[in-house]
N, C-alpha and C positions, 0 to 999 in steps of 0.2 A: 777929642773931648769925651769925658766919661759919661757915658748914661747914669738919668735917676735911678737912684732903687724903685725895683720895679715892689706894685703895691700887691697888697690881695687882693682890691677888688679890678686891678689889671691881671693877677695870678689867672681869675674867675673866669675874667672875658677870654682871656686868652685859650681856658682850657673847656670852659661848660660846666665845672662845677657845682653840684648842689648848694644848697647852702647850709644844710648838714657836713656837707663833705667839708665845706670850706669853712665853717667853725671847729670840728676837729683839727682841721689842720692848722686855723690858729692857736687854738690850746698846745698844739705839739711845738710852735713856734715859740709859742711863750714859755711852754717849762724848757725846750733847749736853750733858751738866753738865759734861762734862772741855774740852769746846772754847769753853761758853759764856763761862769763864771769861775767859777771851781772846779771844776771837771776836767776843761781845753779837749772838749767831743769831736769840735771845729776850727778851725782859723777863726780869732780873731773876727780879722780883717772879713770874711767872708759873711758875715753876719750882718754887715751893714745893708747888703744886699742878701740877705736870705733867700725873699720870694723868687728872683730868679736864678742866685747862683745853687741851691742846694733845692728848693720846692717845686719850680717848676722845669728845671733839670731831671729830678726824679719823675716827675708826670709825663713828661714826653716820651716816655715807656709806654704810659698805658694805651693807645690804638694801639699799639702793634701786639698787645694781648690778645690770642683767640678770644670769640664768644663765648665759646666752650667750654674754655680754660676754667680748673674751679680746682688746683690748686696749683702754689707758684713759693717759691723755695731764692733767700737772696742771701750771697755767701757774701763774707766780710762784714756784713750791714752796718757796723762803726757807730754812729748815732741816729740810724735808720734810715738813708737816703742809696738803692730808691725804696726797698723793702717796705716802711711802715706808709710812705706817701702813695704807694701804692696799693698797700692792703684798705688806706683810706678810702682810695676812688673805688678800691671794689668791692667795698663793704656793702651795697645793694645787691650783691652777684646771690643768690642762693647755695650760700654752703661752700662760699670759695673759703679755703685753706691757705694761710700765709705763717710758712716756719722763715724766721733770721737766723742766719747763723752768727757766731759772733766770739771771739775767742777771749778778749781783756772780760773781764770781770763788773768792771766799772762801769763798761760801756752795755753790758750785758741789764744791767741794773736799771738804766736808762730807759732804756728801750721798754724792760718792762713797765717801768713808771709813766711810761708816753702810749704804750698802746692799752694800760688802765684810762689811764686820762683820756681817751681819745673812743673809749668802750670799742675797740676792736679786738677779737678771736684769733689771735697771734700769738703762738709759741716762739720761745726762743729758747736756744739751745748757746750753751754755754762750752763750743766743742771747738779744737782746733780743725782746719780743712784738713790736714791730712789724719783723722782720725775717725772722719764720717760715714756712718752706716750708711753702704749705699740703699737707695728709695726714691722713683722715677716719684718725677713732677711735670706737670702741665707746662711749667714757664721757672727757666732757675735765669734770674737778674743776678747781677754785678758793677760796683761802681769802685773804682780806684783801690779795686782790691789787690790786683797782681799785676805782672805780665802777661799776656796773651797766652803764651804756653803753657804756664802753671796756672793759667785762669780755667783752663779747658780742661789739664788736668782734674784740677778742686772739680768742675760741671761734671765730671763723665758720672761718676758714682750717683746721678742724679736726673740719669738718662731715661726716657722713656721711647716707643715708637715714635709718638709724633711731640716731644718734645723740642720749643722755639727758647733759647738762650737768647737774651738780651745784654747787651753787654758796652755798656757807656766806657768812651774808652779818647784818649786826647791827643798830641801830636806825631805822636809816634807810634800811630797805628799802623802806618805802613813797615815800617822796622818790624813791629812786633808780627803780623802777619806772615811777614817772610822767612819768621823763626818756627812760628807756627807751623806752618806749611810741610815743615821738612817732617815732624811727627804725626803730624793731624790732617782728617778729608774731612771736609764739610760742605754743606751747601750756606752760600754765605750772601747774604744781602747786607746792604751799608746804604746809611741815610746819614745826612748833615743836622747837628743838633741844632736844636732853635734858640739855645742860649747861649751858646760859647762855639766860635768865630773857625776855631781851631778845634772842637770835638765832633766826634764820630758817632754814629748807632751800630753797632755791630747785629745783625740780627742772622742766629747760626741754628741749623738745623741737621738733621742726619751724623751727629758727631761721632768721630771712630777714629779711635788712635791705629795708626800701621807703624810706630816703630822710626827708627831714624833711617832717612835715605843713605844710601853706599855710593859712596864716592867712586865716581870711574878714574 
């Protein structure tokens, strides 16, 4: 049997949000059903459930942010998820920094209009991944951007020492892992998402390409 749409003021309990926090992120809800119309930012179908297929999806990023962290860098960011959901939660941080990367145009456009509306201090870069000046970040996110390997790829240029990748990732994380593996070391923790049954938290630190292994 299918679950209700979950609400915002379940989004709230569930996550601790202000109520600053959680009126920006209705305004960003409302101008994505006003553009989706025209735009197709998102499924459809996924909207009916908003607050937990795409809002509070993106928020189950934020614990696993250092305290420290004060900036954070999200590739693909599409129609903002998790990048602007999370430059919301951390818009009480002093001085955190949230660039999206974002390569369609349209989508590009969006994004600025939602993090105007939403008065958050968010650059977006209108850049494809393989053409990014690399530039260490505190925390580089990813949602349904790539595959595992080329996901790591796009992160490296974006490495710093103690740089933590987060990286929302769904049933074929073990596939991808094992492709991964053969060019990439990482120190890798994995948590189970609290919104979808079958998705993953990839949480990746120390990243370093060594090249493809040699077949004995």
């Amino acid at each position: 049997m299918r679950a209700e749409p979950f609400t915002p003021n379940e989004f709230a309990a569930a996550t601790g949000v202000s109520r600053e926090t959680l009126a920006r992120l209705k305004a960003y809800v409302s101008l994505l059903e006003d553009w989706n119309a025209r735009h197709n930012l998102v499924s459809a179908a996924s909207l009916a459930d908003v607050w937990r297929r795409h809002v509070w999806d993106s928020a189950q990023l934020f614990p696993l942010i250092p305290v420290e962290a004060r900036s954070l860098v999200d590739l693909g960011s599409g129609a903002g998820f998790p990048g602007l959901v999370l430059a919301a939660m951390a818009r009480e941080r002093t001085g955190f920094r949230t660039v999206l990367y974002e390569s369609i145009g349209k989508k590009c456009r969006f994004l600025e209009a939602a993090a105007e509306r939403m008065d958050l201090p968010v650059e977006v870069r209108n850049v494809r991944m393989e053409e990014v000046v690399p530039e260490a970040f505190d925390v580089v996110t990813a949602r349904a951007c790539a595959p595992l390997a080329k996901l790591l790829a796009y992160a490296q240029p974006f490495q710093g020492p103690a740089t933590v990748n987060l990286f929302l990732k769904g049933q074929s994380v073990e596939v991808e892992l094992t492709e991964a593996h053969k060019s990439w070391r990482m120190k890798l923790a994995r948590s189970e998402s609290r919104t979808d049954p079958s998705g993953v938290i990839l949480e990746i630190r120390e990243l370093r390409h060594v090249g493809f292994a040699r077949s004995r």
